[in-house]
N, C-alpha and C positions, 0 to 999 in steps of 0.2 A: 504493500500500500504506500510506504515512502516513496518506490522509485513513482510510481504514479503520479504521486500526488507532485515531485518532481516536474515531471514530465507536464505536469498538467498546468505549471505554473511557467514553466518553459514557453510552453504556447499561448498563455495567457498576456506574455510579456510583448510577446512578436506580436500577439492580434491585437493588442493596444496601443500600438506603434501604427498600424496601418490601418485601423482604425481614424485614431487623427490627422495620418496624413494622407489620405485617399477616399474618408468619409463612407468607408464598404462596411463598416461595422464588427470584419473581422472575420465573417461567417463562411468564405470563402476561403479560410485560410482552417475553420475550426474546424468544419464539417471532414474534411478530406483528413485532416492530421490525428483527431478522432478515432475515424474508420479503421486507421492504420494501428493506431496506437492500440485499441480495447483489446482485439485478440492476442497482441505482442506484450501485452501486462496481464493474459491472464483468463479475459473476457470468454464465455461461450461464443462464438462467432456464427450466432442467429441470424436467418434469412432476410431480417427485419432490424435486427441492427442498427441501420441509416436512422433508422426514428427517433433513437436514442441519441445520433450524433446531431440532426437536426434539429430536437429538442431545448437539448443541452445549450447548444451553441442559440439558438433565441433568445435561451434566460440570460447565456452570459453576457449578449449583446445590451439586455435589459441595462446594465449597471455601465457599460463602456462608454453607450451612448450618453447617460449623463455627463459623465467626466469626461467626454472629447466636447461634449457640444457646448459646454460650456468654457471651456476652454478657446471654444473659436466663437461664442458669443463676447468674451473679452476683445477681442481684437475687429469684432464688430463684423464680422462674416456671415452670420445666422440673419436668412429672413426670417421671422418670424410668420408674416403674412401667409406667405408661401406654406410654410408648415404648419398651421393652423387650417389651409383650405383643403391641404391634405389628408390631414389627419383622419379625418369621419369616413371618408373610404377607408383608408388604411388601416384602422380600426375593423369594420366592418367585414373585410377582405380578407386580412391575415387570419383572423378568428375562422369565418366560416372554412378558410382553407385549411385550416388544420384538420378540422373535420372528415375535409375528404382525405389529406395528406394521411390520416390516420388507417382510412380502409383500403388505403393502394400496397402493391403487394411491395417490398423493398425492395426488387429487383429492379422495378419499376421505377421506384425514386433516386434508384441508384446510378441508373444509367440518364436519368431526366438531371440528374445533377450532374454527370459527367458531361452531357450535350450545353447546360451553363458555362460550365469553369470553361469549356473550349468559345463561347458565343464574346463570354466576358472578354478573355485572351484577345482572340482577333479583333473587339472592337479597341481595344488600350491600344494595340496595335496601330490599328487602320487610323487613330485618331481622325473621324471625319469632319470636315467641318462645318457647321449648319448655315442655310440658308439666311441672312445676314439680316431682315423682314421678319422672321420671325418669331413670336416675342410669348411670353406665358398667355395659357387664356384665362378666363374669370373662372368662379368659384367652381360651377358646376364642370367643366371643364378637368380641374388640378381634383378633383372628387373622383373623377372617373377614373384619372390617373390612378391619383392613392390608392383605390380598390383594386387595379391591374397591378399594383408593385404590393400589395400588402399580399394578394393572394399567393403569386409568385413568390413571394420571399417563404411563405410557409413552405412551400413544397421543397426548399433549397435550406432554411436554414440561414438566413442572413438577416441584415438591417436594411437592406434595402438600397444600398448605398448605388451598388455594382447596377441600380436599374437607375435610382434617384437621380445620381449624380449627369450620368449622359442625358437623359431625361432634360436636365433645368439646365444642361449645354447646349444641346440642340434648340433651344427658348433663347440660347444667347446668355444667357447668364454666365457671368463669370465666374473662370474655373473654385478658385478658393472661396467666391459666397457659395459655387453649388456644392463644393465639400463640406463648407461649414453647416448649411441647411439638410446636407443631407445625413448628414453626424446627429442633426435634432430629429429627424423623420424615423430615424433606428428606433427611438424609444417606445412612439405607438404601437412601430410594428412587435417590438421584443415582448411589449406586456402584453399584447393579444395574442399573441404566439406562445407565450409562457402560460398564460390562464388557458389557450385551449389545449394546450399538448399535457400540463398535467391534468384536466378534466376527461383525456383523451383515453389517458395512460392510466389512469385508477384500476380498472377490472383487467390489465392484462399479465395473463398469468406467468409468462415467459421473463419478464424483465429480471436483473439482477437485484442483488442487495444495493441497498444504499438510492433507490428509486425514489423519486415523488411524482408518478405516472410516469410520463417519457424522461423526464430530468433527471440526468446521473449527478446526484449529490456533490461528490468526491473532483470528479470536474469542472464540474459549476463552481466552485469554492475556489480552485486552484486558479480556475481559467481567471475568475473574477478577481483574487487577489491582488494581482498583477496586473491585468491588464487597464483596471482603472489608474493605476499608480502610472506606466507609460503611456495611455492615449494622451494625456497636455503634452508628451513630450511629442509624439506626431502630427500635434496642433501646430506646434511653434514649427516643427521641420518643416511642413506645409505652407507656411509662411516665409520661407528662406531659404529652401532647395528647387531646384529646375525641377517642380511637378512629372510635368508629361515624359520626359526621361526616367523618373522611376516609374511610372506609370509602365513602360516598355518593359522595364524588368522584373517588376511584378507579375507580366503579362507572359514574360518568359517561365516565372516559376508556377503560374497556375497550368501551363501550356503541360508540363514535366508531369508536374499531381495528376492532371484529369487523364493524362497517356498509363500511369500509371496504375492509377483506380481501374483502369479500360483494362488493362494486362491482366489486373486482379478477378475481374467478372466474364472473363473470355476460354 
């Protein structure tokens, strides 16, 4: 339980990092290292599995997002607006997603996650650039949105970021307000996503010790430890490092995970 709890602190430090500086929440980074981790410390390596890393990695997003977005609410990057019009989908969306996230078979979600981390990669990549006209639309509008990013982040396990972020770019928003905003948008999605995966995970029989439904205790802890302590410090990087060049190599190392994951299910 030490080396885990280790290990789990380990990755709570990296997802709090790139959390603040990329505004993804982390869950991209939590899900996959996860996956890898539970059977190599121990875990039954259950067909369904992915629910627990999905789970997990929503609650731990719950507490990062605090402390990254406030961290780029100091230096004045958070609309608030924007994430206020969002929220009531994203709310709505993530919750009802889990619902169904919960009755899909994890092979399913398994590979629906591998086909993200590759969609993610080649956009960080492609960096395209929007239409120049282009501008947010009104309420109903950023509603429809949050509901398409909150449902989506259920079935993956994130904050939203890796949709939010190109999302309020393509609108023309500038890259560090759309990190900073989408550092705030994590929270909605993490607490509807944490309230339904453990409401989810109550009756099933298969989970391990240390459960609270889909939530592995022991990760959540370690993950959270840490990664609230470095998300300010990937605020400030975000503020002072060439973005879109680490953007390319983060896009490299998600590129290596999802090839990986793919080798593991094949």
């Amino acid at each position: 339980m030490i080396t885990a709890i280790i290990v789990y602190c380990c990755l709570g430090a990296f997802a709090g990092v790139l959390a603040g500086l990329l505004g993804i929440g982390g869950g991209a980074v939590i899900v996959p290292m996860l996956m890898l981790s539970f059977p190599a410390l121990g875990m039954e390596n259950h067909p369904d599995l992915i629910k627990i890393a999905i789970a997990t990695s929503l609650g731990s997003i719950m507490f990062t997002a605090i402390s990254s977005s406030l961290s780029h609410h100091r230096k004045g990057a958070v609309d608030w607006h924007v994430v206020r019009c969002l929220a009531a989908g994203i709310l709505i969306g993530t919750f009802l997603g889990t619902f169904v996230a919960s009755r899909l078979p994890g092979k399913f979600l398994h590979v629906f996650f591998i086909c993200f981390l590759y969609y993610v990669a080649v956009n960080m990549i492609l960096n395209k650039k929007p239409n120049p006209s282009r501008t947010l639309p009104g309420l109903p509008g950023l509603t429809g949105a949050g509901f398409v990013i909150g449902a989506f982040s259920s079935f993956v396990g994130i904050g939203g970021g890796s949709l939010t972020v190109p999302y309020l770019i393509w609108n023309n928003v500038d890259m560090r307000r759309a990190v900073g905003t989408s550092a705030a948008v994590g929270f909605p999605i993490a607490l509807a996503g944490f309230t339904g995966n453990v409401w989810n995970g109550l009756n099933a029989a298969w989970l391990p010790d240390y459960c609270l439904g889909y939530i592995y205790l022991p990760a959540l802890i370690g993950i959270v430890a840490f990664s609230t302590m470095t998300a300010p410090l990937g605020a400030s990087l975000a503020h002072r490092l060439p973005v879109p060049k680490l953007k390319k190599f983060f896009a490299v190392f998600l590129l290596i995970i999802a090839t990986k994951m793919l080798i593991g299910i094949i």
